[in-house]
VEXDREN-2710 file (C-alpha; in Angstrom, 1 decimal):
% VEXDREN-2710
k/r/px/py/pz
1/UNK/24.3/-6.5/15.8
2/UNK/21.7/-5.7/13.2
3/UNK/17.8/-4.2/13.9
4/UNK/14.8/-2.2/12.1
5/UNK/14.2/1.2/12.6
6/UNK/10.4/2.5/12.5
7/UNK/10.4/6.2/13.4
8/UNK/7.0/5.6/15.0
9/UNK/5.6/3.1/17.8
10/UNK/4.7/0.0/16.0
11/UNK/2.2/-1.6/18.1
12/UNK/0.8/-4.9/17.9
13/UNK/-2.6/-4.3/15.7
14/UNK/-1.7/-1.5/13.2
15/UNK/-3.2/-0.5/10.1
16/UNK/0.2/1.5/9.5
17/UNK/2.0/-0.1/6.8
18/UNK/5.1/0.6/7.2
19/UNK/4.4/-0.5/10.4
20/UNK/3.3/-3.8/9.3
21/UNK/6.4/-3.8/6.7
22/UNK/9.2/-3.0/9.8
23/UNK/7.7/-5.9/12.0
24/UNK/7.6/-8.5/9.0
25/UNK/11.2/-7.6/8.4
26/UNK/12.3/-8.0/11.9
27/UNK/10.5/-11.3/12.3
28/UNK/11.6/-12.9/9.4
29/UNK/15.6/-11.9/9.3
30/UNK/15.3/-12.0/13.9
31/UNK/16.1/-8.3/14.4
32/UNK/14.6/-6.5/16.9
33/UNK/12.8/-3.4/16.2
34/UNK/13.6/0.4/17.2
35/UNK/10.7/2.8/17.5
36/UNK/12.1/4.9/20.5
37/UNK/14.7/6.4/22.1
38/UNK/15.4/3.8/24.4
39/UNK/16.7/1.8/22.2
40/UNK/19.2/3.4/21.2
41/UNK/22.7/1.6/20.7
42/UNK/25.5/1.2/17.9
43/UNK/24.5/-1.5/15.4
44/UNK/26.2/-3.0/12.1
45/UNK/23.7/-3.1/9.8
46/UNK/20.1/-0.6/10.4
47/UNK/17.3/-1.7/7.9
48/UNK/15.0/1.8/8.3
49/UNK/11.6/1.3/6.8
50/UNK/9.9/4.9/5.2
51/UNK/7.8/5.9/8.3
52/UNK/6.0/9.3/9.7
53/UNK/9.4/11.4/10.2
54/UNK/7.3/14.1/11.0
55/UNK/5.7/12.8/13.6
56/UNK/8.9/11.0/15.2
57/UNK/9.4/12.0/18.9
58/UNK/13.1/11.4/18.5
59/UNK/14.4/12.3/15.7
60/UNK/18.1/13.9/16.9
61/UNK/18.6/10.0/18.5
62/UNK/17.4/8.6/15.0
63/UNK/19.6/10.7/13.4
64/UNK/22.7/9.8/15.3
65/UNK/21.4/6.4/15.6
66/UNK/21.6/5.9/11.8
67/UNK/25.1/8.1/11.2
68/UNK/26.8/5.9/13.4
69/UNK/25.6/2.5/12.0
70/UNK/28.6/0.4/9.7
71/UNK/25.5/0.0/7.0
72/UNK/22.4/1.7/6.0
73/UNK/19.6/0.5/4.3
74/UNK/16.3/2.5/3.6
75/UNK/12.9/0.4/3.0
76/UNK/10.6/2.4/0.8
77/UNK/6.9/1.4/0.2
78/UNK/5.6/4.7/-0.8
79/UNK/7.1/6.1/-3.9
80/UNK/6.3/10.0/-2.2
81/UNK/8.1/9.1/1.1
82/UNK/11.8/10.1/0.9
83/UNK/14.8/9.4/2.8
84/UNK/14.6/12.4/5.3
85/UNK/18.0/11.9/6.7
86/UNK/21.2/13.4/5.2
87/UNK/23.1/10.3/5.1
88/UNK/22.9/8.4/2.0
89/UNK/21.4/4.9/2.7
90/UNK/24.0/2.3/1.2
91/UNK/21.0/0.3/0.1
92/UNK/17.7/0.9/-1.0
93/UNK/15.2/-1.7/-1.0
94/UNK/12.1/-0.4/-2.8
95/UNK/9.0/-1.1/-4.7
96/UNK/10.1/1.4/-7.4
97/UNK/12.4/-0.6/-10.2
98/UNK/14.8/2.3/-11.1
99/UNK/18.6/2.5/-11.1
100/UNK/19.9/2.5/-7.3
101/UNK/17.2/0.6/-6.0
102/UNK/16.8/-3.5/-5.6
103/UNK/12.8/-4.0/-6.3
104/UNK/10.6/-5.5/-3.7
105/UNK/6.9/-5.9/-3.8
106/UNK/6.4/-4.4/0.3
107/UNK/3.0/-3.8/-1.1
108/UNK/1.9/-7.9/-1.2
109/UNK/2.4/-7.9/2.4
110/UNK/-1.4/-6.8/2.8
111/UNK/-2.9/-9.9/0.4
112/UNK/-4.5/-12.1/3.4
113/UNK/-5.8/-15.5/1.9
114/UNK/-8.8/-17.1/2.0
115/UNK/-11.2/-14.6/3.5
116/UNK/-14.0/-15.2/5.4
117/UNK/-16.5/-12.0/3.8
118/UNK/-18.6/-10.0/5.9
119/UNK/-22.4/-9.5/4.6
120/UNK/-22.1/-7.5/2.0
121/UNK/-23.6/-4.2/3.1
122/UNK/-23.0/-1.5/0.3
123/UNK/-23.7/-3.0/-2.8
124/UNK/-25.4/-0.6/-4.7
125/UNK/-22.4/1.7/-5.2
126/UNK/-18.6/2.4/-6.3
127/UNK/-16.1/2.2/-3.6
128/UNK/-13.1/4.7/-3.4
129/UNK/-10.2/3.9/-1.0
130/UNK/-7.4/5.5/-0.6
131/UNK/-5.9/8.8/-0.5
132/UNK/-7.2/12.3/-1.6
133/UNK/-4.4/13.1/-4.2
134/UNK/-4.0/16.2/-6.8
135/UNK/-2.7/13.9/-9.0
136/UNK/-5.6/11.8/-9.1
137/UNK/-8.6/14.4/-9.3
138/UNK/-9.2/14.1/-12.8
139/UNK/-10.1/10.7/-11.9
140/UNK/-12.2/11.4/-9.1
141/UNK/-14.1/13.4/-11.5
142/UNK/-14.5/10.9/-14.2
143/UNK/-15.2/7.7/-12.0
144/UNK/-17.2/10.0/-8.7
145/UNK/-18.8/13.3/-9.7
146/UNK/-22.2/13.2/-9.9
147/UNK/-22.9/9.6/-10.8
148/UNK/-26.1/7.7/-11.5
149/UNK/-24.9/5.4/-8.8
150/UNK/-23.4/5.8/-5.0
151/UNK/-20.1/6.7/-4.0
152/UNK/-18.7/5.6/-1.3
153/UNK/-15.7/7.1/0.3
154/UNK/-13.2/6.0/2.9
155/UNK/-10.2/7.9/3.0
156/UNK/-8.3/10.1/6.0
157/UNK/-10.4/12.9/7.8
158/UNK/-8.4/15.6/5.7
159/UNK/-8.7/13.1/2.3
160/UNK/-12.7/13.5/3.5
161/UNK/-12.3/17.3/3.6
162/UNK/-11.3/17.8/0.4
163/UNK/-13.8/14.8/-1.1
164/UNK/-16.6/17.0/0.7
165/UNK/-15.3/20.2/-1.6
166/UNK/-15.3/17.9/-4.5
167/UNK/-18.7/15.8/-4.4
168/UNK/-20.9/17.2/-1.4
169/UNK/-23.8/15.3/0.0
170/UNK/-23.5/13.5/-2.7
171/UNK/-21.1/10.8/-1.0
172/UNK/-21.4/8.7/2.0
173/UNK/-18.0/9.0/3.9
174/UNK/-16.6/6.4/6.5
175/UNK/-13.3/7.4/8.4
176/UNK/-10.5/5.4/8.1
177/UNK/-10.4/1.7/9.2
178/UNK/-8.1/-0.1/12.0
179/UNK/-8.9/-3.9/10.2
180/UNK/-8.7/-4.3/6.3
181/UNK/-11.0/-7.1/6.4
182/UNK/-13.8/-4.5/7.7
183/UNK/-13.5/-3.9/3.6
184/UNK/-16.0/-6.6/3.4
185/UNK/-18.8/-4.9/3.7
186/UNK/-18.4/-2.7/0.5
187/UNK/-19.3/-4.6/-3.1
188/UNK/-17.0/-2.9/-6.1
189/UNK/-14.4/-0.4/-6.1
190/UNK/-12.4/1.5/-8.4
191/UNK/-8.3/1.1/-8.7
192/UNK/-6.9/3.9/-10.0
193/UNK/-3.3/5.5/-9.4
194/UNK/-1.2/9.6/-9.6
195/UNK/-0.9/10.8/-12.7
196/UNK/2.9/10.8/-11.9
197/UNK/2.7/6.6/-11.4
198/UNK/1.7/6.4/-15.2
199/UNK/5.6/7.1/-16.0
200/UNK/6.6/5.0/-13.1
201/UNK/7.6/1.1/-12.9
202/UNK/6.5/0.2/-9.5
203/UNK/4.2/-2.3/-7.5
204/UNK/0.3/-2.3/-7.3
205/UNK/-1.0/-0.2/-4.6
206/UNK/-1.6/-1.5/-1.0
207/UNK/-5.5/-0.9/-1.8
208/UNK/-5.3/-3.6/-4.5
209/UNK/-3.7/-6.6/-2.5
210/UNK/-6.4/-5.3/0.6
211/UNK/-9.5/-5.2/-1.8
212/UNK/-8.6/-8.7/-3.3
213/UNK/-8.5/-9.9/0.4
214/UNK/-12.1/-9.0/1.1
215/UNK/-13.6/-10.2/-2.3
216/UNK/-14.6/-6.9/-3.7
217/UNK/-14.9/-6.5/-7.8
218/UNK/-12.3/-3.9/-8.7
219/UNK/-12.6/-2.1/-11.7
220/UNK/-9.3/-0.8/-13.3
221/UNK/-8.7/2.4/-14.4
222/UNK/-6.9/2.0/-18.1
223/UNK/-4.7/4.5/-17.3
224/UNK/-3.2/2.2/-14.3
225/UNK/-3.4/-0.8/-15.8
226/UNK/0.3/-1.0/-16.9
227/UNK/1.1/-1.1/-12.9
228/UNK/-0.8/-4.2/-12.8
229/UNK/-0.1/-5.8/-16.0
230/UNK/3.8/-5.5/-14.9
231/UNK/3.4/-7.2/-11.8
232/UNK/2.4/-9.8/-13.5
233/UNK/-1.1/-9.6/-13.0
234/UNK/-3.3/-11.9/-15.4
235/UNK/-6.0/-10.1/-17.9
236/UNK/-6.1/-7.0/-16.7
237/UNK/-7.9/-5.9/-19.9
238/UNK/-10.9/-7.8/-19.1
239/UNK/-11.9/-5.5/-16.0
240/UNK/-11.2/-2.1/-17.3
241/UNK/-13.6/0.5/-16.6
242/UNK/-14.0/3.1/-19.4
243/UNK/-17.4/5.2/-18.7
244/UNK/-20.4/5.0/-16.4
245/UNK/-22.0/2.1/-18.0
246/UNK/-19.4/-0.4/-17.1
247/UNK/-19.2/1.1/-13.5
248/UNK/-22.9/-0.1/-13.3
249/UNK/-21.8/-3.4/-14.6
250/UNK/-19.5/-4.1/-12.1
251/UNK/-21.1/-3.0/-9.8
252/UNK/-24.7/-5.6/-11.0
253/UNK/-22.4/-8.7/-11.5
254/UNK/-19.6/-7.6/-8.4
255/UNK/-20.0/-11.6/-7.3
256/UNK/-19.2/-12.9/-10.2
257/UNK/-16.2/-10.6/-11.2
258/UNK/-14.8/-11.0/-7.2
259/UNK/-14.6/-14.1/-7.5
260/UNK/-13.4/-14.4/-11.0
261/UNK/-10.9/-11.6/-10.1
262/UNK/-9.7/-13.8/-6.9
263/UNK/-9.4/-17.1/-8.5
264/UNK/-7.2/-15.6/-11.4
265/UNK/-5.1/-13.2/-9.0
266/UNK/-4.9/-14.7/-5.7
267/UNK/-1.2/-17.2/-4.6
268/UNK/0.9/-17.1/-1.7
269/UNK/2.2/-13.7/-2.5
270/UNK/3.8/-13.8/1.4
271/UNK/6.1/-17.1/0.4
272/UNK/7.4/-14.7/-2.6
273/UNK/8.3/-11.5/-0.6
274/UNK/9.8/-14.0/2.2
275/UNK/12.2/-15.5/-0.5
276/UNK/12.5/-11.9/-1.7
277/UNK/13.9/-10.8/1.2
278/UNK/16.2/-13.4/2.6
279/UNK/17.4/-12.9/-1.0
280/UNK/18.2/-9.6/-0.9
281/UNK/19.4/-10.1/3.0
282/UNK/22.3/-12.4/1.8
283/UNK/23.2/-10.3/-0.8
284/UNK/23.8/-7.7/2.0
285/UNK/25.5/-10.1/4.1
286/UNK/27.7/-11.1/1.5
287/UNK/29.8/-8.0/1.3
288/UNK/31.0/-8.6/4.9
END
């Protein structure tokens, strides 16, 4: 008997995504899931998906949950989440290409298809959404700081914090959202990545697959345009954003460069990490 581990509840309608990552697994392959200690059983083969450890109200049950399991395999969609166990995982299924690990693009899983857009409401400024990172402050500061346009910011309450120290008043803040689509309302963002990701080989961000769901222009940072480019992502070059004036561009013409941006970068990237996974599923299989 095989099954996903999520050390958290993962509840129907989530903006989790490892949440949404454990419950795609487990429908596709027919696994159940295990978020709780009532669950708890021997099992062959326990795919554990990268989840709030910290926050697990069963952790000792995880633990011997996991040590006494024939196979382990760790699912990792966030290159800062490691495996917090002390037994090596026999597989690791990540969106990191490195030695050790069999790539997976987790991150595609948040790309929803044919969107039906909101009003726009915040058109007359730059979006940023995501996480408040040391790594990317520099960024903050070249793309945020005192602008002659309006920054939005929808990040975490302590990510807001911190923005506060940063920018001031001189940001409008919305706490985080339950429904990516919600998105809609906001005209151009910025995609940026950590300083760290520059030297890394590893999927686009979950903010880029989101942000191309709800039609907003995305300018790219040039120093994470290598992420993209990899992935296979078509003329990157052509949206870079390099100093204030082009911020303003985007920000005039978002309708035009959203749906520019969708038509060249939008396909049925669910189909590809379905056949990605039964993939790498049979390979595991195989060495029964």
């Amino acid at each position: 008997m095989d099954a996903v581990v999520h050390f958290t509840e993962v509840l129907n309608k989530t903006s989790l995504a490892s949440a949404r990552v454990a419950r795609f697994i487990a429908t596709e392959l027919g696994l159940e899931i295990i978020d709780n200690a009532n669950k708890a059983d021997k099992y062959e083969t326990l795919i554990v998906v990268n989840s709030p450890f910290a926050f697990c109200t069963w952790r000792e049950t995880a633990k011997e949950l996991i040590e006494k399991a024939d196979r382990y395999i760790w699912v990792q969609n966030d290159y800062a989440i490691d495996n917090p166990l002390k037994r090596k995982p026999d597989e690791i299924w990540s969106i990191i290409v490195k030695e050790g690990t069999k790539y997976i693009n987790w991150n595609s899983l948040m790309f929803k298809p044919n969107p039906k857009p909101l009003k726009k409401k915040y058109v007359d400024g730059l979006l940023y959404y995501g996480a408040y990172r040391k790594g990317r402050i520099k960024y903050f500061e070249k793309y945020l700081k005192d602008k002659p346009y309006n920054v939005y910011i929808l990040s975490s309450k302590n990510g807001a914090r911190q923005f506060f120290k940063l920018l001031r008043n001189k940001a409008k803040y919305f706490p985080p959202i339950s429904d990516p689509t919600l998105l809609e309302i906001f005209a151009a963002t910025i995609y940026l990545e950590d300083e760290i990701s520059h030297t890394m080989n590893m999927s686009p961000a979950n903010r880029f697959y989101e942000c191309l769901s709800s039609g907003i222009a995305m300018g790219i940072d040039p120093a994470a345009a290598h992420t993209l480019t990899k992935e296979g992502v078509k003329n990157v070059d052509k949206y870079l954003i390099n100093d204030e004036k082009d911020v303003l561009n985007l920000i005039e013409n978002y309708k035009n460069i959203a749906a520019e941006q969708y038509k060249l970068w939008a396909k049925d990237y669910r189909a590809e990490l379905k056949q990605r996974l039964h993939e790498l599923w049979q390979e595991h299989k195989g060495k029964d």
